[in-house]
SEFIDREN-863614 format. One record per residue: residue in three letters; residue number from 1; x, y, z negated of N, C-alpha, C in turn. Coordinates in Angstrom, 3 decimals. Atoms other than C-alpha are relative to their C-alpha. Example, Ala and Ser with C-alpha at 12.3 -4.5 7.8 and 13.67 -1.06 7.14 Angstrom:
% residues 2
SITE  code  pos  nu  nv  nw  cau  cav  caw  cu  cv  cw
SITE  ala  1  0.890  -1.190  0.000  12.300  -4.500  -7.800  0.900  1.200  0.000
SITE  ser  2  -0.820  -1.190  0.060  13.670  -1.060  -7.140  -0.770  1.090  -0.730
//
This chain:
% residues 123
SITE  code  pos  nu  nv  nw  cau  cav  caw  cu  cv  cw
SITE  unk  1  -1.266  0.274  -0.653  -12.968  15.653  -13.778  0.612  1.266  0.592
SITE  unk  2  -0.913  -1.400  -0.840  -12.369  19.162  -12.158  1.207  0.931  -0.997
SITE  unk  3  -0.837  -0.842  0.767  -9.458  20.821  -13.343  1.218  -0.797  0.363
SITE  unk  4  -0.787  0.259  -0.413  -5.806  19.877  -13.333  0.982  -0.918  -0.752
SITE  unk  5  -0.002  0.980  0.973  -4.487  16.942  -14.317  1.962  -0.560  0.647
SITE  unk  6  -1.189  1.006  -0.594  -0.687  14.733  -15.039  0.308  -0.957  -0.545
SITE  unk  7  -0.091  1.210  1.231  0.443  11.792  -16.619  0.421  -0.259  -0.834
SITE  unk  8  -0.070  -0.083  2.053  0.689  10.915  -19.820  0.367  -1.608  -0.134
SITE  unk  9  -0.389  1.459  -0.039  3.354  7.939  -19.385  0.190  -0.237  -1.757
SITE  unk  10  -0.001  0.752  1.852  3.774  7.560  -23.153  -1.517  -0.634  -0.409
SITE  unk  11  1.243  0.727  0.568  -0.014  6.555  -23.307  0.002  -1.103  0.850
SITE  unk  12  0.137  1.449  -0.881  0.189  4.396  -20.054  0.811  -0.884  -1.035
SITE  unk  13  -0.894  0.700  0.147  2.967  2.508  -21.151  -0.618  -0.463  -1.519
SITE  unk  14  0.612  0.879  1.146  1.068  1.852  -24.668  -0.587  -1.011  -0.240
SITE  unk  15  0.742  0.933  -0.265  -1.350  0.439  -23.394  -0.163  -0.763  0.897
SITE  unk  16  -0.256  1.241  -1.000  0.126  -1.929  -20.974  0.362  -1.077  -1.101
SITE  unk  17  -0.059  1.132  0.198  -0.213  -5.759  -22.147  0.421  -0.695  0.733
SITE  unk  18  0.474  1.420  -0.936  0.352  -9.080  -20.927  -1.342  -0.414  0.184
SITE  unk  19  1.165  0.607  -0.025  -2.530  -10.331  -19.565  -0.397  -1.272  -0.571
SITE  unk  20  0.155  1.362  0.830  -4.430  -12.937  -21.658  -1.438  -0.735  1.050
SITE  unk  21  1.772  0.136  -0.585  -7.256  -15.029  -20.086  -0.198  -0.065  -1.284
SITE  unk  22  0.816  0.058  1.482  -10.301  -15.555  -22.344  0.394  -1.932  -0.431
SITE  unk  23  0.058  0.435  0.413  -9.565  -18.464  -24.446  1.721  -0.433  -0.600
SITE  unk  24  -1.446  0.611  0.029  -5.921  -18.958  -23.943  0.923  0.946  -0.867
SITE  unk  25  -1.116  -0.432  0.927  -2.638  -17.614  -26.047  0.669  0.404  0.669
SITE  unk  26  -1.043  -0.667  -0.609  -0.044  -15.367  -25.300  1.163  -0.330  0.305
SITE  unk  27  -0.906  0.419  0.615  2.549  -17.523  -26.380  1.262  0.487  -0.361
SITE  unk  28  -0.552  -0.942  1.509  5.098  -17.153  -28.828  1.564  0.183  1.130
SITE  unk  29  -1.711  -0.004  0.302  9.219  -16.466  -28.650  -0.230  0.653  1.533
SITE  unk  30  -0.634  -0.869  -1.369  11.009  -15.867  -25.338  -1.289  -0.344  1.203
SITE  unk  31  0.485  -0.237  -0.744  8.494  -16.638  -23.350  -1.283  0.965  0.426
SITE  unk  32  1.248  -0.903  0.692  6.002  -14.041  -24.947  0.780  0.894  0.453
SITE  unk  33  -0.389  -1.402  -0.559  8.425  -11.403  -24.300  0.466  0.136  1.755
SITE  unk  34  -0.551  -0.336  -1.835  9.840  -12.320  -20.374  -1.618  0.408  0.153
SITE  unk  35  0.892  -0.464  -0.874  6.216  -12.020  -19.406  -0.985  1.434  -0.644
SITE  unk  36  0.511  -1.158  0.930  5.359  -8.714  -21.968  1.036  0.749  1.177
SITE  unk  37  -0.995  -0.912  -0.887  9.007  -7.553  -20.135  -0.391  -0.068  1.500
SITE  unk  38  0.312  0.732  -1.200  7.946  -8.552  -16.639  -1.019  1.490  0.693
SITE  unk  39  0.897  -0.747  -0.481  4.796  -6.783  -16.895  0.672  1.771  -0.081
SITE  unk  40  -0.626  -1.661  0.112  6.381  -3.341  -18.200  0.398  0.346  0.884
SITE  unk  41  -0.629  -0.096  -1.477  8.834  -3.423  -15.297  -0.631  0.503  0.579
SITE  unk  42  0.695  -0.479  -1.165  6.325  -3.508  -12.830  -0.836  0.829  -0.221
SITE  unk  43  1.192  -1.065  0.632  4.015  -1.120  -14.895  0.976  1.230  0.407
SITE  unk  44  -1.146  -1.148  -0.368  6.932  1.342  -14.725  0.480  0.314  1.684
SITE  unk  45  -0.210  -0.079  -1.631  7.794  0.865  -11.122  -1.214  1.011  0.870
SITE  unk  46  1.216  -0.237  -0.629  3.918  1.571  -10.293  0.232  1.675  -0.606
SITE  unk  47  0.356  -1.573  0.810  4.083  4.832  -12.680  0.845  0.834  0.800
SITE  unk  48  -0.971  -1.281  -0.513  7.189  6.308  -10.388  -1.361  0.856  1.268
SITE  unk  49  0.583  -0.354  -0.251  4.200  6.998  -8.132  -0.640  1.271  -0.453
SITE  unk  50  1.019  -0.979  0.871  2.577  9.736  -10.326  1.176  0.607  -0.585
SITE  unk  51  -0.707  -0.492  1.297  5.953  10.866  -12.632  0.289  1.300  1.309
SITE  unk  52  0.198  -1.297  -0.468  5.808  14.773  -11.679  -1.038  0.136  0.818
SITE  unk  53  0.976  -0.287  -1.213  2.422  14.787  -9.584  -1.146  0.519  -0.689
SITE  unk  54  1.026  -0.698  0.195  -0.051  17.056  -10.361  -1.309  -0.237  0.564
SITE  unk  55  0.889  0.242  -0.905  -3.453  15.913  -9.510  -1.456  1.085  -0.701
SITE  unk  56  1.212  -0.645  0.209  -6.180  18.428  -9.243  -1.108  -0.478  0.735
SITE  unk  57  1.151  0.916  -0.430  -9.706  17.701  -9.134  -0.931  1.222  0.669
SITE  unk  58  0.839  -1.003  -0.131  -12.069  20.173  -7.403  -1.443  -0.302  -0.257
SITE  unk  59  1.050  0.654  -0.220  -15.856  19.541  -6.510  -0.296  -0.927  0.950
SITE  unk  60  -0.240  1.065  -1.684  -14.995  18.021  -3.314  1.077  -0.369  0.123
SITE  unk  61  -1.431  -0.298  0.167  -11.278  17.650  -3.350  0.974  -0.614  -1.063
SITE  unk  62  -0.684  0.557  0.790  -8.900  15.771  -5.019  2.184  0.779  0.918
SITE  unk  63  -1.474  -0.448  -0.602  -4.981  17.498  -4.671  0.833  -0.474  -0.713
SITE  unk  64  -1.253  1.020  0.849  -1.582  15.700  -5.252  0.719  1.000  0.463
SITE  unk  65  -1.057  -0.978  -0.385  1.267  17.893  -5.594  0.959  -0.364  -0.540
SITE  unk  66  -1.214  0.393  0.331  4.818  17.483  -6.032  0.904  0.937  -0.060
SITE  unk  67  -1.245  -1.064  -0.348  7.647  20.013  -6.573  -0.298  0.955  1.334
SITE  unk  68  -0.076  -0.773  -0.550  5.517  21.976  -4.832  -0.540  0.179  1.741
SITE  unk  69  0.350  0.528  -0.659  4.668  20.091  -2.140  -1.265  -0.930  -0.078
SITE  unk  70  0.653  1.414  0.454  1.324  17.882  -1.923  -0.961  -0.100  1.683
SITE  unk  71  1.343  0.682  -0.987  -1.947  16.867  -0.054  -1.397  0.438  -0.431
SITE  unk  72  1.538  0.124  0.677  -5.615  17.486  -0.263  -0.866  -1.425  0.440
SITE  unk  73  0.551  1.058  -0.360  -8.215  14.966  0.196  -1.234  0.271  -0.482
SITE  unk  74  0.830  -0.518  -0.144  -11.619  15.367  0.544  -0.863  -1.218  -0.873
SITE  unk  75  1.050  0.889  0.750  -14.221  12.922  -2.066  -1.024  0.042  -0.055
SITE  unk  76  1.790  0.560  0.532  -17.726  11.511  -2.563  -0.011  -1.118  -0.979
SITE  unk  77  0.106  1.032  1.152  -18.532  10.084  -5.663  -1.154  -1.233  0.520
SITE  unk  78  0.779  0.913  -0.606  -20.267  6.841  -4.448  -0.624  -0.997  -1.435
SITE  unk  79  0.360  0.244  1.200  -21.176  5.559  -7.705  0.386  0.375  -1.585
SITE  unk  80  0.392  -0.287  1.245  -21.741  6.251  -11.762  -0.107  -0.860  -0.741
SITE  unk  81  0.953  1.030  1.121  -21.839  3.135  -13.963  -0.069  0.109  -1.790
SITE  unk  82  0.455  -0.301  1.070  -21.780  5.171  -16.734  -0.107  1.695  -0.136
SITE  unk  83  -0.309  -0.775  -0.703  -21.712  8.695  -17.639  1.785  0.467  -0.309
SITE  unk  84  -1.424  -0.152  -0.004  -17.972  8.577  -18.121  0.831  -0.261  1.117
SITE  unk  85  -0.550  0.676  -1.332  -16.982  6.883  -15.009  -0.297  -0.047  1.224
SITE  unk  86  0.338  -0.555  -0.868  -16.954  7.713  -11.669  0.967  -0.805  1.250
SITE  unk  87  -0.799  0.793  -1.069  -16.285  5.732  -8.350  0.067  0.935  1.287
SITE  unk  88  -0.134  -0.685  -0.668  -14.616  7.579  -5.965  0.257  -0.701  1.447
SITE  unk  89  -0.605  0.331  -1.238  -14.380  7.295  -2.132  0.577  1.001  0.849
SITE  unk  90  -0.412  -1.023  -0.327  -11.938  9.313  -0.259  -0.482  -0.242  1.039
SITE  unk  91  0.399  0.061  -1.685  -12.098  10.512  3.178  0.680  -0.784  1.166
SITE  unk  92  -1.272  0.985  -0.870  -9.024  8.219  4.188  -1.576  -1.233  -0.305
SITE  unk  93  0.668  1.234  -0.353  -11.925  5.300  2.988  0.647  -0.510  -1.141
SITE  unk  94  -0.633  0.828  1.514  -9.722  4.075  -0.681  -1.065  0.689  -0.612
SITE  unk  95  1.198  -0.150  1.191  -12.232  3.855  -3.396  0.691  -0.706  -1.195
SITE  unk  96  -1.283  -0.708  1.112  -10.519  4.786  -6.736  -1.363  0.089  -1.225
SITE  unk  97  0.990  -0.240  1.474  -12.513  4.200  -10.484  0.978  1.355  -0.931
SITE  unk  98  -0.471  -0.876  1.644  -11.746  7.422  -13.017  -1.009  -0.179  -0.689
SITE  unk  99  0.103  0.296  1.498  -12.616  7.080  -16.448  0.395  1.351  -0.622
SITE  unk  100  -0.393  -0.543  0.611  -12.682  9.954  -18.783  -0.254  -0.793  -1.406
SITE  unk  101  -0.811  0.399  1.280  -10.898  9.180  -21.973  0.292  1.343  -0.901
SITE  unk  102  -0.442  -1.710  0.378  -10.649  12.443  -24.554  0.062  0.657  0.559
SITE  unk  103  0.025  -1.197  -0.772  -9.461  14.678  -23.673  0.771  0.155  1.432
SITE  unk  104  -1.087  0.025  -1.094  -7.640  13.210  -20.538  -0.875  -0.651  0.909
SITE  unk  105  0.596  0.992  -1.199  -8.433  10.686  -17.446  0.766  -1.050  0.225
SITE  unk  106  -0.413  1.212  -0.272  -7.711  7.457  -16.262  -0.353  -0.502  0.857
SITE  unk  107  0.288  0.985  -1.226  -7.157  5.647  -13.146  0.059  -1.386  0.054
SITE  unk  108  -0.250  1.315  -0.246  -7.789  2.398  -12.486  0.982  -0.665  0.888
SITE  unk  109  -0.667  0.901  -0.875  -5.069  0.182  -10.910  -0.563  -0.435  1.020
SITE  unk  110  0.503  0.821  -1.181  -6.027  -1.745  -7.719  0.644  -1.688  -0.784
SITE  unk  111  0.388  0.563  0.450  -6.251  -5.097  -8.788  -0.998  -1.372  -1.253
SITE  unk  112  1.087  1.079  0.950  -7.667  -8.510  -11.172  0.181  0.688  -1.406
SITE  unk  113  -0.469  -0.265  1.506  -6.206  -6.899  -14.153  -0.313  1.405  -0.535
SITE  unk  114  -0.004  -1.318  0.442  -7.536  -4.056  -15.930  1.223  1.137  -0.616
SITE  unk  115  -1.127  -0.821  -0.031  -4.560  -1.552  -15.950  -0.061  1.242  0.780
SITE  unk  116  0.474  -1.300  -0.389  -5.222  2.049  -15.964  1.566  0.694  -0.290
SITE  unk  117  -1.246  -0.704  0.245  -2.713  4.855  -15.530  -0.840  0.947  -0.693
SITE  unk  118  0.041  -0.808  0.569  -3.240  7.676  -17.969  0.191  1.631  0.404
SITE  unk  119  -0.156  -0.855  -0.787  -3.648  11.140  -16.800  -0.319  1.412  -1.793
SITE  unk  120  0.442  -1.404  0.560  -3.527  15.020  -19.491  -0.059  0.674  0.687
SITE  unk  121  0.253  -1.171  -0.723  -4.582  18.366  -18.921  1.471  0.483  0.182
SITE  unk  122  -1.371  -0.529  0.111  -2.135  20.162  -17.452  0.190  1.279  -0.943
SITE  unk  123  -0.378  -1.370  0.640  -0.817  23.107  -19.940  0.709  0.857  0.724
//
């Protein structure tokens, strides 16, 4: 994870779905797309969070920056449940899943629905 990372809304936004439970259907016509459109919306809303934010990772340290402006924040990885994935707890006390993915990263959303934001290296 160390190094310097931003988002990569053309991959989020790919891989945002409607949520399906397990057994049930998406269903078809207009009501397949209000709740496909629904979700995007609010997928997009969540992404203005991150559009221009630079997040670097140190060994201890997680930094958000903005035009120049950001924050540090100090981390302990509090768990591993694989070796790709890494549960973070900051020093504010939010505990945050990344995921490396290729050659990029991925945050987990906060809630029921698996919905990650997408993160590249920065060039």
């Amino acid at each position: 994870m160390v190094g310097k990372w931003t988002l990569d809304r053309e991959l989020t936004l790919s891989k945002i779905a409607a949520p399906v439970e397990p057994g049930a259907t998406q269903g078809e016509g207009f009501l397949k797309d209000l709740v496909t459109g629904l979700q995007k919306g609010v997928s997009r809303v969540l992404l203005t969070k991150y559009e221009g934010v630079e997040i670097e990772f140190t060994a201890t340290e997680m930094r958000r920056i903005r035009n120049g402006v950001g924050e540090a924040t100090g981390y302990k990885i509090i768990d591993r449940p694989d070796p790709s994935t890494a549960v973070l707890q900051h020093s504010d006390g939010e505990i945050v899943t990344w995921n490396k993915v290729g050659t990029g990263l991925r945050m987990k959303l906060p809630g029921d629905l698996e919905q990650w934001v997408y993160f590249m290296p920065v060039r």
